[in-house]
N, C-alpha and C positions, 0 to 999 in steps of 0.2 A: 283437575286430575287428567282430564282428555288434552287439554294443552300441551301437560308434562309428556305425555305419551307421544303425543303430534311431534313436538319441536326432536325428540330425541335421536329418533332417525334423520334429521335434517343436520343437526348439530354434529354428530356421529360424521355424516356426509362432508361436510367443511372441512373435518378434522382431517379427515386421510385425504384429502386434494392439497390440506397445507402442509402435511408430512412430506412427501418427495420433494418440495420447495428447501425446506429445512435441510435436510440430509442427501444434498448434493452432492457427489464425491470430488477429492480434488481432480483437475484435468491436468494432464500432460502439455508443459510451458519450455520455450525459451526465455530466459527472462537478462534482461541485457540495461545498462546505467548510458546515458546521455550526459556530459558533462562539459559547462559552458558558460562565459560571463555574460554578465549584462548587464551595463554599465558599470563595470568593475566590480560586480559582486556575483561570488558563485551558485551559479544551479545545477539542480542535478536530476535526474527527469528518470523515473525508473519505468520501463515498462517489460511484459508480460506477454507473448503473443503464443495463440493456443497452434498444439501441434496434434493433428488427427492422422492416425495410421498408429504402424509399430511403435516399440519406445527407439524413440531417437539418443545416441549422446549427446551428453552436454544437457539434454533434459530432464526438467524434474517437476511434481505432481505440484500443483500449486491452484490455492483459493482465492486468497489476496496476497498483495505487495504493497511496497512502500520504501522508498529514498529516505536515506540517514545520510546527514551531511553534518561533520563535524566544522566548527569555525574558529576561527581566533579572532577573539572580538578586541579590539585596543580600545581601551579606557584612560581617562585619566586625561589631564590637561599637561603639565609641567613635568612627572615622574610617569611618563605611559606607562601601561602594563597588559600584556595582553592575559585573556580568562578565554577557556575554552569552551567552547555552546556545544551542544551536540541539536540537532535540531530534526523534526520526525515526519516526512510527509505523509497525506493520509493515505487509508486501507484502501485500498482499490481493486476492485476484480481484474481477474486475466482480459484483455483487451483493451483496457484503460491506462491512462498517464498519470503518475503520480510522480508531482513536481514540490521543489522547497527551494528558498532561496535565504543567502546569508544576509546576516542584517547588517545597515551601512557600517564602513571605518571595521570591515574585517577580511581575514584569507582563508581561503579553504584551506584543510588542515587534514582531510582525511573524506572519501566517500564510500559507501557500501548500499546495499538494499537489503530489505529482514522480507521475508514469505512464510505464508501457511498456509 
């Protein structure tokens, strides 16, 4: 019974030092695509860099990001065909690089980045 009593305020403590970690607000970004081959295949490099002061134009509140590159992949030996990827690089916070690359025997077909 003294234990339960003990640890409760300790426990209680952790929790609210881990709340504001959690519920971060988004920050105010430029957030801008890098688009480029490498050895004939396309990458696309999304980044995020944070903007302190007023709201700037062209910015917008952001948590993470990530590069979407669509491809056209050709298949097929004798009757090629091409089939369209869409392909997701990962979450990454504002400061960070978030790169993808198309897989071999394909064109870029289209690029974007998704944010939250």
């Amino acid at each position: 019974m003294i234990a339960a009593v003990m640890t409760a305020p300790l426990l209680g403590g952790f929790l609210t030092l881990a709340l504001p970690g959690e519920a971060l607000a988004a920050t105010q970004a430029k957030c801008s695509l890098d688009i480029k081959l490498d050895w004939g295949r396309g990458v696309v490099a999304s980044t995020c860099t944070m903007i302190i002061g007023p709201q700037v134009k062209g910015a917008k509140m952001v948590n993470h990001h990530r590069s979407v590159l669509s491809c056209d992949d050709i298949r097929g030996q004798g009757n090629q065909h091409d089939i369209r990827v869409k392909l997701y690089g990962p979450w990454k916070p504002v400061g960070q690089t978030s790169t993808v690359k198309c897989p071999i025997r394909s064109s870029v077909a289209g690029v974007s980045q998704e944010t939250n």
